[in-house]
Each structure stands twice: as C-alpha cells, then as structure tokens.
N, C-alpha and C positions, 0 to 999 in steps of 0.2 A: 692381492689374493693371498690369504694364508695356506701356509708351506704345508700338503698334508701327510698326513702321520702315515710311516712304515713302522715296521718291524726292524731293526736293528741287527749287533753283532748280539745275539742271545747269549748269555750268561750259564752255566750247568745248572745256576740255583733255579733257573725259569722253565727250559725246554730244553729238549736233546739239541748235544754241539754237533755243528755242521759247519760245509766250507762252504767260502763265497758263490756265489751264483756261476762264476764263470770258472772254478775251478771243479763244478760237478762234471762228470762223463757222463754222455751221452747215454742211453740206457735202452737196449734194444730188446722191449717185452720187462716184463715185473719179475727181476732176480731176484731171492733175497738181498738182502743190504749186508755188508760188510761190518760184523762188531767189531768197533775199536776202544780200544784202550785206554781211559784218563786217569792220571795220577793225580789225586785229589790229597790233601792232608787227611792224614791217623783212615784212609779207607780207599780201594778201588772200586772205580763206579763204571761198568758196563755201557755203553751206550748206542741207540742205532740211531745212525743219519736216518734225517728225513730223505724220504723219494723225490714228494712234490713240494718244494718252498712256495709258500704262499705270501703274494705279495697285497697288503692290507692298505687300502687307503680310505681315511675318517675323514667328511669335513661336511658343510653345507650343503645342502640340494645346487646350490648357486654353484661354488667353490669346486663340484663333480663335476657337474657341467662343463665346466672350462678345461677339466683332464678329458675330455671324450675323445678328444684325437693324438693323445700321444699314444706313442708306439708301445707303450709299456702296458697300456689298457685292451691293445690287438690280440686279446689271448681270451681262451675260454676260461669262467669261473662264475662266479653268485656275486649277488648283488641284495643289500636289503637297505629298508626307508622305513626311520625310526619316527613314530609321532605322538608328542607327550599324549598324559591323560590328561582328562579335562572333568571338572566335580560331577558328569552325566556320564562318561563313558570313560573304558578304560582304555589302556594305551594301544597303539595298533603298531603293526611294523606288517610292511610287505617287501616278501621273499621273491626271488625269479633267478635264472640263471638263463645264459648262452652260448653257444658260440666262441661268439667274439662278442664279449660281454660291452666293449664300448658301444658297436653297431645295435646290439639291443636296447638298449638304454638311450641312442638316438632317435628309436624310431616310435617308443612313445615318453620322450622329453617332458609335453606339455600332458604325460597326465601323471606325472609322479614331481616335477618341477615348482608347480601352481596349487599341490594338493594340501601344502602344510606340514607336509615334513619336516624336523627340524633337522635331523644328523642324517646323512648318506653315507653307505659302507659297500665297499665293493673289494670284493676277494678275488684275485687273480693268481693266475699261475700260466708264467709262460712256456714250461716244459714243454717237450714233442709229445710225451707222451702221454699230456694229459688231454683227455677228448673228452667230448660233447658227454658221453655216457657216467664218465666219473665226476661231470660238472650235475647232472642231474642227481646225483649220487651224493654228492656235497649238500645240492639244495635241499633232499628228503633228511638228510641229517640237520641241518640247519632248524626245518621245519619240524621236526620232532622233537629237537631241544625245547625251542621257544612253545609250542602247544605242550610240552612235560610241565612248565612252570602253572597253566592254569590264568594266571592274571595278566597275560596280553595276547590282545587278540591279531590273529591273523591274515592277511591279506595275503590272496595267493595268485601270482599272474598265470600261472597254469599248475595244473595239477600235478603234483610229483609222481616221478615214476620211478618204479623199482627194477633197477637192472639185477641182472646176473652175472656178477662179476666175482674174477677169484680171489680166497682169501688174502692174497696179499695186496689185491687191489682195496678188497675194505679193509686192512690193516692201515694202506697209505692213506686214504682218506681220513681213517680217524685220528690219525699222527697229525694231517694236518688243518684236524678241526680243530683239534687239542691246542694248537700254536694259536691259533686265532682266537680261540676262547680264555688263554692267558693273559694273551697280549689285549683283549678286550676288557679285562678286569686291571691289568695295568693301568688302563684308561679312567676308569671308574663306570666302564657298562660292563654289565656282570647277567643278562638275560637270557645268554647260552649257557650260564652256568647251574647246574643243578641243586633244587632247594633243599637248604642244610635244617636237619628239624631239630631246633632246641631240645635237647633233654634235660629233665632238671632232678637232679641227684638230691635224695633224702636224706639224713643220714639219721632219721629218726628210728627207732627200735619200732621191729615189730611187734604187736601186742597183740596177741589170739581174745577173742569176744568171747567175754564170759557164756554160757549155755545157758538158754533158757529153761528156766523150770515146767514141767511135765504137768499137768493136770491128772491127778488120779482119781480113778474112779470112785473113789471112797470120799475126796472132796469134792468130787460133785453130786455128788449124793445129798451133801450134807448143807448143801448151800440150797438143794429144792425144800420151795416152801410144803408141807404136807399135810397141814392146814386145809387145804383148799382142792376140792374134788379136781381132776382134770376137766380140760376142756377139750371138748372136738370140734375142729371146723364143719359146717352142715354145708351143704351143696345146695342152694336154692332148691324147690322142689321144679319137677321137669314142668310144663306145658302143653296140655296134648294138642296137635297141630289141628287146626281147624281143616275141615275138606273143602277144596276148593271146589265149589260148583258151574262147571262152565256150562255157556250157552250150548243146547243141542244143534249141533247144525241143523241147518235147513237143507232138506234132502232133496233132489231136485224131482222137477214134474210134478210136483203139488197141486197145478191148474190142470184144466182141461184142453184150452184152445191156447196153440202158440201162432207166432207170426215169423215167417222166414226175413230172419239179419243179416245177410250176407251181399256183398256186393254189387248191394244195390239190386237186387232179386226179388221177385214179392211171391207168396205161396202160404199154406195153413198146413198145420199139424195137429190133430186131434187125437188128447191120450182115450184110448177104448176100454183099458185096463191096467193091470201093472205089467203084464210086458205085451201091451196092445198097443201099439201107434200107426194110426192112418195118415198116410200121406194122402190130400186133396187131390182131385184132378185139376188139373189148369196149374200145378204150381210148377215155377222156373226153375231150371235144372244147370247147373254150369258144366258146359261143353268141356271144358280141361280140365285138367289131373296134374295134382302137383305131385311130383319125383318122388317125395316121402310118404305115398300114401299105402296103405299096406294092400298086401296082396288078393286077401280075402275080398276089399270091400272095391277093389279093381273089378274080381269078378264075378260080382253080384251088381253092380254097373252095367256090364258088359250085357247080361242076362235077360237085364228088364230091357237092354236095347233091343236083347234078341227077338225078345217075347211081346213086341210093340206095347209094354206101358210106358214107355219115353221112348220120345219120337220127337220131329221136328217143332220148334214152334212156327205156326204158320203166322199167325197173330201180327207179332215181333218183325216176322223173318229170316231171322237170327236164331243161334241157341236152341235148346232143347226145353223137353215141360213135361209134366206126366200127363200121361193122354188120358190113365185112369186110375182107381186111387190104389193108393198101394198098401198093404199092411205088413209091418218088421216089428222084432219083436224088443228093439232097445232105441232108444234115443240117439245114441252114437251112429246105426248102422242108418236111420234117418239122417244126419246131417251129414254123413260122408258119401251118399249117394245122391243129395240135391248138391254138396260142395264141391265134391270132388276133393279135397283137403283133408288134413290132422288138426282141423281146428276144433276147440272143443264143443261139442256139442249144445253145452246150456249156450253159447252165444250163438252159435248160427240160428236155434229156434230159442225167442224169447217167448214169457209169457203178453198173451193179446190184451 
C-alpha cells in the first residue's frame, strides 16, 4: 500500500511557520494567536501560527480504506472523493464531514468505495478544540470553493450548515483551508483554487471613429425626384356590414290544445285567449311541492284546495285532479299549479 501524502515541515515561501504538533499548547477557547517574528533576508516578515493544523492525507478510495482505523483518523474534519470527467459528464467530487471522520466513512464504505472514485482526500485535525461545528464549517467552505469554479459538480452527503461562530473561529478555519488548498496545488489538484481570468494586454493606440457625416436638409431636398406628382397611399374603401337577419323566435302558445308532460300525469289545457287558459276538469294534479317553489303560486294552490276545484282523485285513489275547470291567466301559473314545481312551463304543457 502506498505511503499517503501529508503535509510536511512548511517552508515561509508556502504557509505561515508553525511548530511541531506536539510542541502547540493546549488552547483553552479561541485566543488570539501570538505574532512572531522571522528574520528573513533584505526584509521582516510578520507571521501568525496556525490554530488548527490540518492533517491531509491523498490516495486511493482502496489505499483510505485501509487508514480507517488508525488513531490518527479518530478526530473530527472533511473528507472529499474526486471522480474524473468522462466525454458525457463533467467531473464530480463528493464532500461530507464528521465527527470522527474515520467512523463516518465506515459506515457507508460500500457506497463511496465501489462508486469510481479515483483519488480520496480526507482532512483531519486532531486538536481538542476543534468540534463537530467548525468541521461543518470546513465543509460549507470546502463546498463553496468547488461550486465557485462552475465545472465540477457536486455530490453532497448532507446539506451544509452554517454555524455562528466568532471571528476568530472563521479566521482559523480559513487559515486552515488556506494550507490545504496550497498544499493541494503542490500536488497538481488545484479545484479549491479560485479561477484566474486571463487578461490580455493591448498595447495598440487608441483611435477615436471618425464622425459620420449629417444629412442636410438642403441635400435632401435635392436628391427628391420633382418630376413626379406625389403619391398617397388610399385605404381600401370601407364595406357596409351587411344586417344580420335572424330567425323570429317562436313565441310560445301558438296552438290551442296542450297535453299535460310531467310525471307521468295526463290532463288538457285549452288556450281561450292571450291571457286565457282553461284547465280541464279530470286533469291530474301533483300532491307535492318542491322546496323552490315560489310563494305566490304555493298559495293560489292552497286556495283552489280551499275552494274544492282540486280535490282528491277518487278514480286513481291516490293524488289530486281538478274536480272543475279552472281558468289563469298565464301558462307559468297553469303548470305550477298542476306541478307543484319551477319547471318550465312550455314543457310541463306541450302542444296535443
């Protein structure tokens, strides 16, 4: 199994100089850091120790695998799984973070292990003071670099979240994205690193655009042919709309003798005039009243019960019937006294 790659003794020319892992002190809450002093040749250069050292290891989906249970991986940080592009789709890489970044990453092995990943990268920090919050806090950085560039896409195992942490906690995190995105481009991956836009320098002279020349009224004048009478465009002439002649309705009660349509009821209605209509004697009468019926013709109903021209039918035995004939002086007030209904008129009496 190939030996994978850390981070080293850092150089000034790379990232801020720090001491060993075990010669940091303990750090109880987020002090500022301690500027020290390097004497560099022909200049002094300021520098702050990192808080969190981040410990980087590159290699195989396989080759990660096989680091899951060292001690060194027992600490919270991110983890990302790089997968080339292919001439249909562009490259993917998926981000996540834990804990205890090794026990996540064991617990779905076979679905980042089998998926085609080529390179596995997992960013650790065994600090006390780095928690679960500034690991998520990693991974929304992480996530915003890689979706800044536009041309790889994303795989995310869960959603990032944005803590509320203080400035000097998002100071140390980006100090120690900063180390990981050097030392990734030392490597030759450079897709945390932000895209540099070519500019390309002209050195050609500016030259202002000649003015175009002005049309005066004097040569336009002189270029109309005047020869030739004007012309005006003519508007077709208009159309006068023809009148539409429609059919006259047919206005009802035109016959004389109707026959009662309703429910199966049989009875005659004979028109005597224009607002003359005899109800026959002997015609059937329906005993019920639907809910909607109006008031008036409820009791002009009521009246002819009062007044015995409907009465029981004997006949039947059942049901009502006019005992004698009745005369009203519209159609409507005829069919809503044999129906008892709002239905309309021309259908409860047809013509016979």
């Amino acid at each position: 199994m190939a030996e994978p790659y850390y981070h080293g003794a850092p150089g000034v020319e790379q990232y801020p100089v720090r001491r060993s892992n075990e010669q940091v002190p303990p750090n109880s809450g987020f002090a500022s850091p301690q500027h020290v002093s390097f004497a560099v040749p022909r200049q002094t250069q300021i520098i702050v120790p990192l808080i969190f050292v981040p410990r980087l290891y590159i290699g195989s989906p396989a080759e990660i695998a096989g680091l899951l249970s060292a001690p060194a991986l027992q600490a919270a940080g991110a983890y990302l799984f790089l997968r080339p592009a292919t001439p249909l789709d562009r490259a993917e890489i998926r981000i996540g973070e834990g804990r205890n970044v090794a026990m996540r990453l064991q617990q779905s092995i076979d679905g980042w292990l089998h998926a085609g990943f080529s390179v596995a990268i997992i960013i650790a920090c065994d600090h006390p003071g780095f928690s679960k919050e500034l690991a998520e806090t990693l991974e929304l950085r992480l996530t915003s670099r890689v979706e800044s560039t536009g041309h790889i896409k994303v795989l995310r195992d869960r959603a990032p979240k944005v803590r509320h942490l203080s400035v000097g906690e998002h100071r140390a995190v980006d100090d120690m994205l900063g180390v990981v995105t050097q030392e990734l481009e030392r490597l030759g991956l450079s897709f945390l690193s932000p895209r540099r836009v070519a500019v390309q320098q002209t050195q050609k002279p500016f030259v202002a655009a000649a003015p175009k020349g002005r049309d005066l009224v004097s040569a336009m004048l002189g270029r109309l042919d005047r020869t030739r009478p004007p012309s005006f465009v003519t508007a077709p002439p208009l159309r006068a709309q023809e009148m539409v002649r429609h059919k006259p309705c047919q206005t009802p009660w035109q016959a004389q003798h109707y026959v009662l349509h309703y429910d199966g009821l049989q009875g005659a209605l004979q028109k005597r005039g224009p607002q003359r209509f005899e109800i026959a004697a002997g015609t059937q009468v329906s005993p019920a009243e639907v809910p909607a019926l109006a008031q008036k013709y409820r009791a002009i109903r009521k009246d002819l019960l009062a007044e015995g021209l409907i009465g029981p039918d004997r006949e039947r035995g059942e049901g009502l019937r006019v005992l004698r004939p009745i005369v009203v002086k519209s159609g409507a007030i005829a069919a809503a006294i044999v129906s008892g209904s709002t239905k309309s008129s021309t259908r409860v009496w047809r013509p016979a």
